[in-house]
C-alpha positions as CSV (number, residue, x, y, z in Angstrom):
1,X,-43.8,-4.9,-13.2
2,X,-43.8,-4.8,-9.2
3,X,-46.6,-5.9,-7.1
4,X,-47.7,-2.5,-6.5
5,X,-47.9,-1.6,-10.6
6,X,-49.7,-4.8,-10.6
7,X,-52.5,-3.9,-8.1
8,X,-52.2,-0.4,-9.4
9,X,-53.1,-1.7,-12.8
10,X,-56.1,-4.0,-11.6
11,X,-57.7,-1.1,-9.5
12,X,-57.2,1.4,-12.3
13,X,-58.8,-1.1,-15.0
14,X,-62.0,-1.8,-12.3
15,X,-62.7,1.8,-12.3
16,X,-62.9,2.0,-16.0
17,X,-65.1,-0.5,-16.5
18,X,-67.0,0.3,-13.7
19,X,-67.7,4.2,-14.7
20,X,-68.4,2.7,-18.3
21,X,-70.8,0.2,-16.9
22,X,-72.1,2.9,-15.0
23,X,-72.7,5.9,-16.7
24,X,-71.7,4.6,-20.4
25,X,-68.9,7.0,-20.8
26,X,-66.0,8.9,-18.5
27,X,-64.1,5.9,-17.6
28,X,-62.0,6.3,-21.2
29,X,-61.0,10.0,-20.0
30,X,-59.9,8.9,-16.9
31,X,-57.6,6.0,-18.1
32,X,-54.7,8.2,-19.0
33,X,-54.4,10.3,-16.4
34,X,-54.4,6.7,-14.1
35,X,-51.5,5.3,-16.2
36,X,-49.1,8.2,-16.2
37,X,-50.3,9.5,-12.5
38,X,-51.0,5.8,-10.7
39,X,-49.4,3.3,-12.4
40,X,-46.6,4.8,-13.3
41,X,-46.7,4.4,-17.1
42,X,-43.5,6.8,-18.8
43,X,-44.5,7.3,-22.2
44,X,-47.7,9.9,-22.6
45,X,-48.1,7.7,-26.3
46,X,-47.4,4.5,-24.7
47,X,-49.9,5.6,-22.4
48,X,-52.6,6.3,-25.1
49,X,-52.2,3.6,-26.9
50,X,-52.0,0.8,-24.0
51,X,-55.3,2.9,-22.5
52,X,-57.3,2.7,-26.0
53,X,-57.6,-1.4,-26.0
54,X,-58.9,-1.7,-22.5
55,X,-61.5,1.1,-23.2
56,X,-62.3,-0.6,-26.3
57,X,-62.5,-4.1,-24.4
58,X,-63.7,-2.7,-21.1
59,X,-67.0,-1.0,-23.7
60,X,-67.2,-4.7,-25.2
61,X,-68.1,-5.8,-21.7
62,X,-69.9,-3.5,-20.8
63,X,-72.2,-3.6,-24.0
64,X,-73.2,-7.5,-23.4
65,X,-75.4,-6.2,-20.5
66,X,-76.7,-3.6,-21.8
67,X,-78.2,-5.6,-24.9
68,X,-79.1,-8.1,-23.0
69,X,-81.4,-5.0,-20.8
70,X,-83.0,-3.9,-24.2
71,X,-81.1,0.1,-24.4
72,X,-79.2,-0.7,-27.6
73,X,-80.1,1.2,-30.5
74,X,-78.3,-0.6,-33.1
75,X,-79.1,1.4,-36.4
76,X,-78.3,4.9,-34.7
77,X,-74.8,3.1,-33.1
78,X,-74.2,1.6,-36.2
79,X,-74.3,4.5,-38.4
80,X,-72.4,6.9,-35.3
81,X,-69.7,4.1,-35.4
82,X,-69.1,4.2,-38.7
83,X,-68.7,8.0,-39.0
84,X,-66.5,7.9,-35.6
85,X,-64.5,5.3,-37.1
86,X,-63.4,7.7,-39.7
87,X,-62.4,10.4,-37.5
88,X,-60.6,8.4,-35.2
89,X,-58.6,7.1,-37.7
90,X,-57.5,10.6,-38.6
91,X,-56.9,11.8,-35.5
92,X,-54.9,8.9,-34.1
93,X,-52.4,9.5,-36.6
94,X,-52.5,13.6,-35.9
95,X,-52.3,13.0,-32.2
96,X,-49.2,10.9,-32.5
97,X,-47.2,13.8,-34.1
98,X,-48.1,15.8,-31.3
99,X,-45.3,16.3,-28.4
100,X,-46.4,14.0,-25.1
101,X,-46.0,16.9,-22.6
102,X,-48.4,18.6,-25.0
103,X,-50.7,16.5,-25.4
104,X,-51.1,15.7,-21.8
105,X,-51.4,19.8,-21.2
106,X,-54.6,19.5,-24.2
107,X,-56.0,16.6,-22.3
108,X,-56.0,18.6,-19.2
109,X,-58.3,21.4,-21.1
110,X,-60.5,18.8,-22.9
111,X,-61.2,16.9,-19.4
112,X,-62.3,20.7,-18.1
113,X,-64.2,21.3,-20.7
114,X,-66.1,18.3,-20.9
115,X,-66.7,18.4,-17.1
116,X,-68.3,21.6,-17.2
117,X,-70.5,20.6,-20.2
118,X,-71.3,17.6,-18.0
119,X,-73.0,19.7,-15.8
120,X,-75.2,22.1,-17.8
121,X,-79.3,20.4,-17.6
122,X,-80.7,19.1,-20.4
123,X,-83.1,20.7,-22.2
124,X,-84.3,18.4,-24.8
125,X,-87.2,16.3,-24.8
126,X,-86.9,12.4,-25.1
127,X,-88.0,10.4,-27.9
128,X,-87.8,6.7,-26.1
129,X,-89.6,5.1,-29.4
130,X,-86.7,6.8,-31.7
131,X,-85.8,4.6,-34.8
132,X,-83.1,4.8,-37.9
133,X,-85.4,4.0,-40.7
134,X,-86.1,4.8,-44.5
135,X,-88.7,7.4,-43.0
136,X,-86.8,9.2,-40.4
137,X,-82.8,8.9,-42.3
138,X,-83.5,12.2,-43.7
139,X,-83.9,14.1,-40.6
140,X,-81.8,11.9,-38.5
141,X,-78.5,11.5,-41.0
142,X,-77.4,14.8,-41.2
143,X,-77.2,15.2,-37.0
144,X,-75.6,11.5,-36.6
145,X,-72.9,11.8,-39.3
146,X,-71.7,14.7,-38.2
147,X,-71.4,14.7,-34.6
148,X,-70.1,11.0,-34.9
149,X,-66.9,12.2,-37.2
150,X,-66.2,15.4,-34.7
151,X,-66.1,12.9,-31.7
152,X,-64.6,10.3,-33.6
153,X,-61.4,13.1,-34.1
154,X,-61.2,14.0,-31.1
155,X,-60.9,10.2,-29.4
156,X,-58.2,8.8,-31.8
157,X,-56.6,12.5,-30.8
158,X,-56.7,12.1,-27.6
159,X,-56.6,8.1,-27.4
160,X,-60.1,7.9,-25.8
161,X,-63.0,6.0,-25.9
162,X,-65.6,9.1,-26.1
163,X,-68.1,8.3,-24.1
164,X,-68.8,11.4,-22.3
165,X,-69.0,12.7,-26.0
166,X,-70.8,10.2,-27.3
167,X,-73.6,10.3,-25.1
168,X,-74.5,13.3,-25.3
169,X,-73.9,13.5,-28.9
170,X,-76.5,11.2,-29.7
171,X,-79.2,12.8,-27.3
172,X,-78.9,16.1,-29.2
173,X,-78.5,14.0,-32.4
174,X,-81.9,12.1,-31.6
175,X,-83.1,13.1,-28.3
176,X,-82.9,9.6,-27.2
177,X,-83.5,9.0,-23.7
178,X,-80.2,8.9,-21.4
179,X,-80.6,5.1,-20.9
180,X,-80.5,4.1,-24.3
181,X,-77.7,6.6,-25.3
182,X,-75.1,5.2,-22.7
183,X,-75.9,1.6,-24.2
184,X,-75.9,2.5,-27.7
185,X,-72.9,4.7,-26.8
186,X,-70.7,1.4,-26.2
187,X,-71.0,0.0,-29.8
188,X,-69.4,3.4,-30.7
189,X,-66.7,3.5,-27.9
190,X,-65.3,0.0,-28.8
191,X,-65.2,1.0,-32.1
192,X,-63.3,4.4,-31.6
193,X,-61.0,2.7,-29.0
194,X,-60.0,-0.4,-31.5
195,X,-59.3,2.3,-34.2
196,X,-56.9,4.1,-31.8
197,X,-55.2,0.5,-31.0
198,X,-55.0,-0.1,-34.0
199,X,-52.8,2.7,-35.3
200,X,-50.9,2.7,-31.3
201,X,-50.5,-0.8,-31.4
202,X,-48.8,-0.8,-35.4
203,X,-46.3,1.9,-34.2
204,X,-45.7,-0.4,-31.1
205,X,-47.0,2.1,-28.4
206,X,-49.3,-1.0,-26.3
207,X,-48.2,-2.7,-23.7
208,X,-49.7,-5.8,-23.9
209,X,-49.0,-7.2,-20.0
210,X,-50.6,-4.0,-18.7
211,X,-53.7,-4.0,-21.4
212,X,-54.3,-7.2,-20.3
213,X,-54.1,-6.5,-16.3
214,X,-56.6,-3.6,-17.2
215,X,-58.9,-5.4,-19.4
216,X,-59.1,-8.1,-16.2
217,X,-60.3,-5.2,-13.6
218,X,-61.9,-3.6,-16.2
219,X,-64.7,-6.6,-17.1
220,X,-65.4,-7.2,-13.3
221,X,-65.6,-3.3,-13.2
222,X,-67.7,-3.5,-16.1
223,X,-70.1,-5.7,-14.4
224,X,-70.8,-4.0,-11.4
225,X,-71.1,-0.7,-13.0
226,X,-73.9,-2.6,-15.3
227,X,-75.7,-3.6,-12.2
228,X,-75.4,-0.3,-10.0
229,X,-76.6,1.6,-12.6
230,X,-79.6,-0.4,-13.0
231,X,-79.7,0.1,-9.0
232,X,-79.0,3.8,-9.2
233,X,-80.7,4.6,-12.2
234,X,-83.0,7.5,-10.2
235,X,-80.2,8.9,-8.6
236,X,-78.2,9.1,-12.2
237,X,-78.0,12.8,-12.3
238,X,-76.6,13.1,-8.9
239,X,-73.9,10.3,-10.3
240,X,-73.0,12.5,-13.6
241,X,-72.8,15.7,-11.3
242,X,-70.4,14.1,-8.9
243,X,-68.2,12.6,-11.6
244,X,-68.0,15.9,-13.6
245,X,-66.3,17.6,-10.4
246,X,-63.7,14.9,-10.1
247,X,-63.6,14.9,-14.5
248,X,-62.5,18.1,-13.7
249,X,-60.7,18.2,-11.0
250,X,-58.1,15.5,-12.7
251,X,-58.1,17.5,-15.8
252,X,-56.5,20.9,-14.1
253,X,-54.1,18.3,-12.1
254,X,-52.9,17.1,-15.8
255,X,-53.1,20.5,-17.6
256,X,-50.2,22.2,-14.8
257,X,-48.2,18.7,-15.1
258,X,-48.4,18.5,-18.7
């Protein structure tokens, strides 16, 4: 790798794990686009795979602050995992028999898409004292199960974390507020991005030296986006609006390249 891949690699992992840290989800659709566009990665698989352990690594960081701020749900993440887990798994192994020019072209739609679902308003109200117990499983089950498989597919596909998914998927799942969905949305974006590794890394599309110059940027990325969310939590909807322009703005770039 040259110096320039090298620095490339560092700034591109920082912004993942600062946009995870940030906004709990986003940076994971983002890391594709910077390995084939900034650092210059040749294989759209390779790509994927290399992109799906420092998501999942990058969410592990970022998932220390946020339970150590109190805005982990564990039961709901626990139970969303699981079901995402599932649908990863099948997915990963679907995406991988898809052609890379392709699949970049389907990313490019799926960034648009989710950018423009990024900035419709909420309409839900919150329920801050929301719990996963014996009383409410019935109600909340059918809604978690569900929407965590569907995202689950569509990150192993795809090769990302979910977040930008996620998060919203648990809101309309259990109206949660939007503080404690993007930290108990990390439980279930490590979880989805390890699953993708896993089946990249057995068919040997990771490469390790890079995964591990991401990871680096990623946890001081991580960090601050922890801390300048906790900074900029009024301003938060501003912060999704703005990302959701560049979300898609990248995504038509990669839909006429792919």
């Amino acid at each position: 790798m040259t110096l320039a891949q090298i620095l490339a690699a560092l700034f591109s992992g920082g912004l993942i794990g600062a946009v995870l840290g940030l906004i709990g989800g986003g940076g994971s659709i983002l890391a594709v686009p910077l390995l084939v566009y900034v650092v210059g990665v040749g294989s759209t698989h390779a790509a994927i795979g290399t992109a799906a352990v420092a998501v999942a690594a990058n969410a592990l960081a970022s998932l220390a602050g946020h339970a150590r701020a109190g805005t982990v749900k564990w039961r709901c993440a626990g139970v969303f995992a699981f079901a995402g887990v599932a649908g990863a798994a099948i997915g990963a192994e679907l995406g991988k028999a898809v052609d890379g020019k392709a699949l970049l072209f389907l990313f490019g739609l799926l960034m648009v898409g989710v950018g423009l679902s990024m900035l419709r308003p909420r309409r839900s109200a919150e329920a801050p004292d929301v719990r996963l117990t014996r009383e409410s499983a019935a109600a909340l089950l059918p809604r978690l199960v569900p929407i965590g498989f569907g995202v689950g597919l569509a990150a192993g596909f795809f090769g990302i974390g979910g977040g930008f998914l996620i998060v919203p998927g648990l809101v309309a799942a259990t109206a949660m507020p939007l503080r404690a969905a993007v930290g108990t949305s990390l439980v279930a974006v490590a979880a989805l991005g390890l699953t993708t590794a896993t089946s990249y890394a057995l068919a040997g599309l990771v490469d390790w030296r890079l995964t591990g110059l991401l990871v680096a940027g990623g946890i001081a990325g991580a960090l601050l986006g922890v801390l300048g969310g906790r900074r900029l939590a009024a301003r938060k909807g501003l912060l999704e609006r703005l990302f959701a322009v560049v979300v898609i703005g990248v995504g038509c770039y990669v839909a006429v390249h792919g």
